[in-house]
C-alpha angles and dihedrals in degrees: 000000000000128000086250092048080049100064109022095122096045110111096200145320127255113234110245105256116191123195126221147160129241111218095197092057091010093226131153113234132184103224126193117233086260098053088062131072125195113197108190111206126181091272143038088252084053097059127085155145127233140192143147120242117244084202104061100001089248118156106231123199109177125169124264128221130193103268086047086052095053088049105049096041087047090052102054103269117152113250133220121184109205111216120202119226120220 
């Protein structure tokens, strides 16, 4: 079976929206894969997401745990892997 034979039936495909708060308004906003950004570092102090609110214009930095950082890399947000210098 090929990819297109794969998904031949399929309609179309929901964009990933992720949800987050914003400590500085404290608003809840509904953010597209693109408007995110996960940085993995050695440890889990060194992990994180980022984005900026739409709402206020905050940048927002918040950890990220395993299971955040499952979520964000399967639903399309960009990666950086943080390496540590000696």
């Amino acid at each position: 079976m090929t990819v297109a034979t794969a998904f031949a039936g399929m309609k179309g495909v929901s964009p990933v929206v992720f949800r987050a708060g914003c400590p500085d308004c404290r608003g809840s906003v509904e953010l597209a894969a693109g408007a995110l950004r996960l940085a993995i570092g050695a440890t889990s102090r060194t992990t994180f997401y980022s984005f900026t609110c739409p709402d206020c214009g905050a940048a927002v930095r918040k950890p990220a745990g395993e299971r955040i950082v499952e979520l964000l890399t399967g639903g399309g947000v960009r990666t950086l892997r943080l390496h540590s210098t000696l």
